[in-house]
C-alpha positions as CSV (number, residue, x, y, z in Angstrom):
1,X,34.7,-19.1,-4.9
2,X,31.4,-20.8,-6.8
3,X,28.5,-18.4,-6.7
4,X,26.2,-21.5,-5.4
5,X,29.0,-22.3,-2.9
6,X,26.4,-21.0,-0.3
7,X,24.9,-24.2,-1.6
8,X,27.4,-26.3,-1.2
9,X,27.1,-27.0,-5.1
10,X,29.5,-26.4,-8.1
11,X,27.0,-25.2,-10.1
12,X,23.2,-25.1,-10.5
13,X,23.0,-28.8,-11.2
14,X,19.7,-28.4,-12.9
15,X,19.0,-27.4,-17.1
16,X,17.0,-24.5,-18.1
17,X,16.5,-26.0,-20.6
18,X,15.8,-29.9,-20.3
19,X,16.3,-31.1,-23.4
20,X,17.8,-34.2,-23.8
21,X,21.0,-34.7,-26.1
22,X,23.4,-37.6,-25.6
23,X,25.8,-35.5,-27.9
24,X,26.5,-32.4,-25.4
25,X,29.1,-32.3,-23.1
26,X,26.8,-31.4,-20.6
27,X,26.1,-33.7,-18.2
28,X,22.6,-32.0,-17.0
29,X,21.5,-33.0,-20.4
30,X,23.2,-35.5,-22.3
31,X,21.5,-38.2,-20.0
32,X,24.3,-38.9,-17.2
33,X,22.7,-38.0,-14.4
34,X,20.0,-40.7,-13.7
35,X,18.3,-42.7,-11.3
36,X,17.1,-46.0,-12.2
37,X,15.1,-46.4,-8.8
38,X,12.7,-43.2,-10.6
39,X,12.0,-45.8,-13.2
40,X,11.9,-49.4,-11.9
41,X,8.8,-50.2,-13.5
42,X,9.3,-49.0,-17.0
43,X,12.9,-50.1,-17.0
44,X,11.8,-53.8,-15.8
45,X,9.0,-53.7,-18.8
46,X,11.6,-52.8,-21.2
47,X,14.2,-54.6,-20.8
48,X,11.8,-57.2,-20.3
49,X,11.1,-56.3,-24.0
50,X,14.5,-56.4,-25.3
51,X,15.5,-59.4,-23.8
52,X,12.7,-60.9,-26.4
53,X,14.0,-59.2,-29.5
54,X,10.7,-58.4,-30.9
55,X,11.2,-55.8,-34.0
56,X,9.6,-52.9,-32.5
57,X,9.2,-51.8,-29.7
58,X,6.7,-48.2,-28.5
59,X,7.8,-46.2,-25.9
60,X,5.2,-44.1,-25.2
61,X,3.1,-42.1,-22.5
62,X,-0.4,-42.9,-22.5
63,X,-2.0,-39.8,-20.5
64,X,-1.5,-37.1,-23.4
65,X,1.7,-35.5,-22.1
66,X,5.1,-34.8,-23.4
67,X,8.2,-34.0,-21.4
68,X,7.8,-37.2,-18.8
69,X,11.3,-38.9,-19.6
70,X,10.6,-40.8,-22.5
71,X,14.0,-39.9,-24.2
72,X,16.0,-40.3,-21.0
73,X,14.8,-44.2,-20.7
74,X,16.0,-44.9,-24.5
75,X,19.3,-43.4,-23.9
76,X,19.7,-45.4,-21.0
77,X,19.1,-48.4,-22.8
78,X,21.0,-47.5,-25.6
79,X,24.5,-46.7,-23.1
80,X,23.7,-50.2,-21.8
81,X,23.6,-52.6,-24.8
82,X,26.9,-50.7,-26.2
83,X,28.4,-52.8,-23.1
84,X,27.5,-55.7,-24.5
85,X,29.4,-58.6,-26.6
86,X,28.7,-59.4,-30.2
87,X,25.7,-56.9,-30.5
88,X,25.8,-53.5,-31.8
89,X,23.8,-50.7,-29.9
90,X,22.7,-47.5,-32.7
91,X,21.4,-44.2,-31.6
92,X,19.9,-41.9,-33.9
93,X,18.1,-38.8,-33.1
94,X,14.6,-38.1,-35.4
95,X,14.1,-35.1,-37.1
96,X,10.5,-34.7,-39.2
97,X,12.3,-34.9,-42.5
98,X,13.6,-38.0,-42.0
99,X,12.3,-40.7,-44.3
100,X,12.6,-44.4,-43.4
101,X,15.1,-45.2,-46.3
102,X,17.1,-42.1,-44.4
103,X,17.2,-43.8,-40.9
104,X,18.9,-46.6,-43.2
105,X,21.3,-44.7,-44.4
106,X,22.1,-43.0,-40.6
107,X,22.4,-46.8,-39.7
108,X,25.0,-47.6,-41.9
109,X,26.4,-44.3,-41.3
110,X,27.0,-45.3,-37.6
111,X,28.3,-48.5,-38.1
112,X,30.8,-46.9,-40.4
113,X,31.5,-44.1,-37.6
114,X,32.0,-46.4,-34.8
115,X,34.1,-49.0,-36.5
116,X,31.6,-52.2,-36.6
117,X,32.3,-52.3,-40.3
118,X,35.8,-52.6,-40.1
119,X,35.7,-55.0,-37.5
120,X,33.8,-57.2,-40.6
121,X,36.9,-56.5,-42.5
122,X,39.5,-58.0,-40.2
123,X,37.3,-61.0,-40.0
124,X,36.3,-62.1,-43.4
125,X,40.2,-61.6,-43.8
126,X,40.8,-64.0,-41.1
127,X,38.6,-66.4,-43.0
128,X,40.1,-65.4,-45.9
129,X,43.7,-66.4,-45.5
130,X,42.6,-69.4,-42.7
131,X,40.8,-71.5,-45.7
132,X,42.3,-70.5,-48.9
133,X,46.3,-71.6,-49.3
134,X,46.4,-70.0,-52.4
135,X,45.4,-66.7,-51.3
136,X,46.6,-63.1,-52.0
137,X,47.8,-62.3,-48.3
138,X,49.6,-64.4,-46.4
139,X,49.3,-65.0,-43.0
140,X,52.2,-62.8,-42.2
141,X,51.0,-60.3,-44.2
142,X,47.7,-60.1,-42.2
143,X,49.4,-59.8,-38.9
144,X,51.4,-57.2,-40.2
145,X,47.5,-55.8,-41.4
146,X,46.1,-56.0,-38.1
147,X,48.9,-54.9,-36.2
148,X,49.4,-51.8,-38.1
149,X,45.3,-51.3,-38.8
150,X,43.4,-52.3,-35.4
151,X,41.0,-49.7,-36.2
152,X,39.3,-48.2,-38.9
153,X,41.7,-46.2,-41.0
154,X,41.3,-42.4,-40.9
155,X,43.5,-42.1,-44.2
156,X,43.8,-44.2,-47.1
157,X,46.4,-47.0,-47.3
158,X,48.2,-49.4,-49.4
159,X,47.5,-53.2,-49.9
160,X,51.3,-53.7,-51.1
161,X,52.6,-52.8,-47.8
162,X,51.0,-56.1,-46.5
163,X,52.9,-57.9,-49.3
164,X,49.5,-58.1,-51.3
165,X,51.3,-58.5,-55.3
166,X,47.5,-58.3,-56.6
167,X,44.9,-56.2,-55.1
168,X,42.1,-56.3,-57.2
169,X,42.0,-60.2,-56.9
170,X,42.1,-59.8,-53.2
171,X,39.1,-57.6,-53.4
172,X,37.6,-59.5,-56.1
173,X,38.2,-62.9,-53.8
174,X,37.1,-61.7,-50.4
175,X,34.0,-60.1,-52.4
176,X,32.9,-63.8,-53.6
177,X,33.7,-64.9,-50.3
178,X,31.1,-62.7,-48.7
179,X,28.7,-63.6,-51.0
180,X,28.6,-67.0,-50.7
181,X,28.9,-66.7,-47.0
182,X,26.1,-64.3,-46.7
183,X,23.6,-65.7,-49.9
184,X,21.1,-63.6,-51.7
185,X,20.7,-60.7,-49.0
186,X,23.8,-59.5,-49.8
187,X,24.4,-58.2,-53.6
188,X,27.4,-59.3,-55.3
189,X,28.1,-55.7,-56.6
190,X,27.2,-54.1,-53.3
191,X,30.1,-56.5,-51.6
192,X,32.4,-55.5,-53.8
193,X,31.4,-51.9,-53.4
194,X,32.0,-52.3,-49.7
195,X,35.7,-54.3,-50.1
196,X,36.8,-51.4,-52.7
197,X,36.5,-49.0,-50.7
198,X,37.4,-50.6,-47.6
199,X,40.7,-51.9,-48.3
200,X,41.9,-48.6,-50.1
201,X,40.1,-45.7,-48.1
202,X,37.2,-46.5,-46.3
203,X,36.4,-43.3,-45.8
204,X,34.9,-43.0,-49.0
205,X,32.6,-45.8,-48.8
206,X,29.8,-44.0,-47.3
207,X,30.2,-41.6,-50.6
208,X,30.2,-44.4,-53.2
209,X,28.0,-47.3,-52.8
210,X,24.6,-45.0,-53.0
211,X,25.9,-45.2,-56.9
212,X,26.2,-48.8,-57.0
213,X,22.6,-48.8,-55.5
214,X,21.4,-46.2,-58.1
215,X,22.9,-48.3,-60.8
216,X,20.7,-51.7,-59.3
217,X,17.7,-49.6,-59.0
218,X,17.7,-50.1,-55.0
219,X,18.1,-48.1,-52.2
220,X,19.4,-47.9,-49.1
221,X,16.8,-50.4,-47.0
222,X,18.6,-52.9,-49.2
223,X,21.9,-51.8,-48.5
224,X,20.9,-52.0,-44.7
225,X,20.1,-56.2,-45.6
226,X,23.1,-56.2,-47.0
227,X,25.4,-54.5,-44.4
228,X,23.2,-57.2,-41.7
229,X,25.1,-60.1,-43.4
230,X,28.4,-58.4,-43.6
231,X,28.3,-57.6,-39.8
232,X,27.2,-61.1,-39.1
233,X,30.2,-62.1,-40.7
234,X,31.9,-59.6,-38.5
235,X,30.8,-61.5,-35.5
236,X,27.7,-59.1,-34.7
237,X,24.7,-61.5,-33.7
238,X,22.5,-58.5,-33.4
239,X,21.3,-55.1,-33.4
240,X,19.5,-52.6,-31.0
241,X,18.3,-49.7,-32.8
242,X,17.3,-46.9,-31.2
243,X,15.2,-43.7,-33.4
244,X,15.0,-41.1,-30.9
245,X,12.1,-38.1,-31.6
246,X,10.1,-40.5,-33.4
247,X,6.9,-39.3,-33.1
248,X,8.5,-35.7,-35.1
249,X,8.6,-37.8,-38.1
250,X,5.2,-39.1,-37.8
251,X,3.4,-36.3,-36.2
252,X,1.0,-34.7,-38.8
253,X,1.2,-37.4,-41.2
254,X,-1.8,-38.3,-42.9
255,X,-3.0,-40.1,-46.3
256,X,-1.4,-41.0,-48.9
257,X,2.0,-39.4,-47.0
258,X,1.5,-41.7,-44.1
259,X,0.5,-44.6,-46.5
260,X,3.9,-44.3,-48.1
261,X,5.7,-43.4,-44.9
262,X,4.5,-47.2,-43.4
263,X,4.8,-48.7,-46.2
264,X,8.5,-47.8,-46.2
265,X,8.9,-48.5,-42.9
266,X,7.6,-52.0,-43.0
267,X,10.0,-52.6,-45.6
268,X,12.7,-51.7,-42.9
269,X,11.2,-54.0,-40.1
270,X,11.2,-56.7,-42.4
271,X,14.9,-56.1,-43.5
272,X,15.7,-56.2,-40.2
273,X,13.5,-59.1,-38.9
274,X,16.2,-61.4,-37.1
275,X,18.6,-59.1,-37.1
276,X,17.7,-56.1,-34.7
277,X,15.0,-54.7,-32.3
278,X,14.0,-51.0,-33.4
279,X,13.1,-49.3,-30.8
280,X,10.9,-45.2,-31.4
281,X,9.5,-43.0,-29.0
282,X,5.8,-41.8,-29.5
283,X,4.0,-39.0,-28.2
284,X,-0.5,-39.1,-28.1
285,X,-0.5,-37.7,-31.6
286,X,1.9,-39.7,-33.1
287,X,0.3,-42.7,-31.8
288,X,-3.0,-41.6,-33.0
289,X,-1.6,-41.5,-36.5
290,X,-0.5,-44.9,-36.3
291,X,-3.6,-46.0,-35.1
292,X,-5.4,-45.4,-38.3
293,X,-6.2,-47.6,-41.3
294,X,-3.3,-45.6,-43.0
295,X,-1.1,-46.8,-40.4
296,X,-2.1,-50.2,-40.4
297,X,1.3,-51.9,-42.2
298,X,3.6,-51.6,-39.2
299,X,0.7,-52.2,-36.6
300,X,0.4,-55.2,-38.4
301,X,3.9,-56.0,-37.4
302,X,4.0,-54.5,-34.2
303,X,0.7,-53.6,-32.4
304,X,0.3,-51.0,-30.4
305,X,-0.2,-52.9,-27.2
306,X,1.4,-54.2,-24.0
307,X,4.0,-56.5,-25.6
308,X,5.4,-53.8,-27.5
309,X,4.7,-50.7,-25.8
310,X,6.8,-49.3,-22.7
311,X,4.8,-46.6,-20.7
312,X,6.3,-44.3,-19.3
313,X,4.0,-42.2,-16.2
314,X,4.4,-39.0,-14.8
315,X,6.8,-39.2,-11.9
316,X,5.1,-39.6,-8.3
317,X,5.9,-36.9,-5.7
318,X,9.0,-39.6,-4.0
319,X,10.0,-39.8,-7.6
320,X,10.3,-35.9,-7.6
321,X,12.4,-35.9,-4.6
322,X,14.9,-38.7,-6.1
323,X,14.8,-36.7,-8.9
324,X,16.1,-33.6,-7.4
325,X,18.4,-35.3,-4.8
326,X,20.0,-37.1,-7.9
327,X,21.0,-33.7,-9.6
328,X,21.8,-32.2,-6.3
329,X,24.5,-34.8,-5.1
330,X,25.9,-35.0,-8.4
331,X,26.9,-31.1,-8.2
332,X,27.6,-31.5,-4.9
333,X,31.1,-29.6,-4.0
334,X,33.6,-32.2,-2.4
335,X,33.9,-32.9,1.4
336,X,30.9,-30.5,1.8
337,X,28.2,-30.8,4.6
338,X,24.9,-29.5,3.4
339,X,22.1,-29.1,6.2
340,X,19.9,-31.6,4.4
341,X,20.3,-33.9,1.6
342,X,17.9,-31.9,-0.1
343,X,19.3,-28.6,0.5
344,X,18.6,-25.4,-0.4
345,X,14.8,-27.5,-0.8
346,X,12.7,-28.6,1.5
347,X,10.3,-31.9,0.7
348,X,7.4,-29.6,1.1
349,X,8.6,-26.9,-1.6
350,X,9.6,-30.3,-3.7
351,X,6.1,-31.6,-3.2
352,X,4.7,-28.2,-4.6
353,X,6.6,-28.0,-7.6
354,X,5.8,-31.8,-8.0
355,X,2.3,-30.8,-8.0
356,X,2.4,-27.4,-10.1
357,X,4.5,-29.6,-12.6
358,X,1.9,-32.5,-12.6
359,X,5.0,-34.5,-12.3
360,X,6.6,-33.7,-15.5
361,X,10.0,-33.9,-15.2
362,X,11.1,-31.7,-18.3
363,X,8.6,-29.0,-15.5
364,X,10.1,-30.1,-12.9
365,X,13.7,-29.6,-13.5
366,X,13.4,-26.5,-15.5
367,X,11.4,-25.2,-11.7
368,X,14.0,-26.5,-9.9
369,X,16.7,-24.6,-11.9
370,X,14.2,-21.3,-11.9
371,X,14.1,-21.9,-8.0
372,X,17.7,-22.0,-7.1
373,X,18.5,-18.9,-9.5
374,X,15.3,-17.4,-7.6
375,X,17.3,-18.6,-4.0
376,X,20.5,-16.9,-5.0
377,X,19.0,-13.3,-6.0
378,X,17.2,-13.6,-2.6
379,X,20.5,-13.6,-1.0
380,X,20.9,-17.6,-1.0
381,X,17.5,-18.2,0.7
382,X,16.0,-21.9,1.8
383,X,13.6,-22.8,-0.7
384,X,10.9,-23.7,1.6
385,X,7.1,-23.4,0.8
386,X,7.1,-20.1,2.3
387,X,9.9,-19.3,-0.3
388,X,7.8,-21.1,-2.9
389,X,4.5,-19.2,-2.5
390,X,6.5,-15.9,-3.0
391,X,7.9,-16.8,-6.1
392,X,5.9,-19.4,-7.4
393,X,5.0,-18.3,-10.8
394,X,9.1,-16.8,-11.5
395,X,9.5,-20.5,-10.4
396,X,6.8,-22.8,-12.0
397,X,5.6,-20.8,-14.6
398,X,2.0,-21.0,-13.1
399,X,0.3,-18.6,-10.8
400,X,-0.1,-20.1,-7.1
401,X,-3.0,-21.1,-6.3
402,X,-4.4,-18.9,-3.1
403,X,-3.6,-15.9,-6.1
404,X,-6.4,-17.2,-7.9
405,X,-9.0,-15.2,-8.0
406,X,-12.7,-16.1,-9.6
């Protein structure tokens, strides 16, 4: 027996700890459990966003407050574009050391991970021995390639098995190919870099081009241009990118550290210009740092106004309940009858942790975990309001009201 069968739930279906990570395995925080109805508005005005493709977009919250959801509406987004045809959708969680030329790197990183690069590699071969009669694989021998090599190798291989006599020309020919094919943007040395490795053991591409860009005096923004045409070539028309924790990065910058930090960062808005929509996530004080002179390069791409900035709102006291019903019928034990949809709450204990929470929903489902813990030690008691006032600051963190004294 569940110790919340009394419940009629599985488990406590709420975090203690509401912290989102798309990573975990657990479904009360990797971002699983959610209700779009909670969000209509800033869902409409972001995907109303992304449908335009701008290069940046904010998403924000505009009354000073952290906690309201902002993460949980870019991982949404991100899930959904990974649906999609011919796009690529990139997630990538912000830490403050992260530089701009290191969210590059991450970027070409994932597409490695994922298997968008090799998809490039099946195709310019496609090209490859489509066009040229005198090529070094024959059409056979790229069947044979494809059949054998869908995906991207986890161990290094042999050209000769695909009845390729000369390797290096292969290489050398599909790296000329991609040049021309992709002009300028994409370095001649850096293509070959990326076919060396590729058709031998891709796995260690992600360890050897950084020398090829140490030996052109570049870095990895310019890889990132590069790896844009290559996955063009791939068939990829665009890219969503997605820097979770933004504001981490920025927060506390100031000077000549946020001068350089912009300055970088334009430089990877204008490499991908075209080519991808970035989307961050900003708290007050990281938008006031990019509201300064110092900040001025990428506000001079992207404002900081409506058409680039999603906000997100504290939730209202419906969106609480929807909130909590969500969590609850997702935990839900099978074929069960609970009293109330709602149950062990009632809407007038979920309108008072709405309110002690200001309808912040990292508060509000960290108090609805605290309550049902609080329910169970009190021999699986209805969380009503009567409930509430007795254990209102074990359950909210804040003392009650009517205990207030002046």
């Amino acid at each position: 027996m569940s110790l919340y069968e009394p419940y009629y739930l599985r488990d406590n279906p709420f975090p203690a700890t509401p912290l989102l990570d798309p990573s975990s395995n657990d479904d009360r925080v990797n971002g699983k459990i959610y209700n779009p109805h909670i969000r209509e508005t800033e869902i409409h005005s972001f995907e109303s966003k992304i449908s335009q493709r701008p290069p940046l977009i904010y998403i924000e919250n505009s009354v000073f407050e952290r906690g309201v959801g902002k993460s949980a509406l870019l991982v949404q987004q991100w899930r959904q574009l990974r649906k999609q045809a011919e796009v690529t959708s990139i997630y990538i969680r912000s830490n403050e050391k992260l530089r701009p030329v290191d969210f590059a790197a991450r970027l070409i990183e994932r597409w490695h991970q994922e298997g968008h690069l090799w998809a490039v590699v099946l195709q310019v071969l496609a090209i490859y021995v489509k066009d040229d009669s005198r090529s070094e694989m024959s059409l056979a021998g790229f069947s044979l390639f494809k059949q054998k090599l869908p995906e991207l190798p986890t161990r290094p291989f042999s050209l000769t098995s695909f009845n390729v006599f000369n390797p290096k020309r292969l290489i050398n020919d599909l790296t000329n190919l991609a040049h021309r094919q992709a002009g300028d943007h994409l370095h001649i040395d850096l293509a070959r870099a990326f076919f060396e490795a590729y058709l031998t053991d891709p796995n260690q591409f992600l360890q050897t081009y950084p020398a090829v860009l140490r030996k052109n005096k570049s870095d990895h923004i310019a890889m990132l241009a590069g790896i844009y045409c290559l996955l063009r070539l791939g068939g990829y028309q665009y890219h969503y990118l997605f820097f979770d924790q933004f504001e981490d990065v920025v927060q506390g910058m100031t000077g000549k550290a946020l001068i350089t930090f912009n300055t970088e960062m334009r430089r990877l808005i204008e490499a991908s210009l075209g080519q991808a929509t970035i989307t961050v996530t900003l708290h007050p004080g990281a938008t006031l740092a990019l509201s300064t002179h110092e900040g001025g390069d990428i506000r001079s791409i992207a404002p900081l106004d409506p058409r680039h900035v999603v906000d997100v709102r504290s939730l209202t006291r419906e969106g609480a309940h929807q909130l909590a019903r969500t969590y609850l019928d997702y935990y839900r034990l099978l074929d069960s009858t609970p009293p109330d949809p709602l149950y062990p709450f009632t809407r007038e204990a979920l309108d008072d942790i709405h309110t002690a929470s200001r309808g912040n929903i990292r508060a509000c489902l960290q108090a609805f975990n605290f309550a049902i813990v609080c329910g169970m030690n009190a021999n699986y008691a209805l969380v009503d309001k009567p409930f509430l006032a007795e254990h209102h600051t074990e359950v909210t963190g804040r003392v009650h009201p009517e205990d207030v004294t002046l």
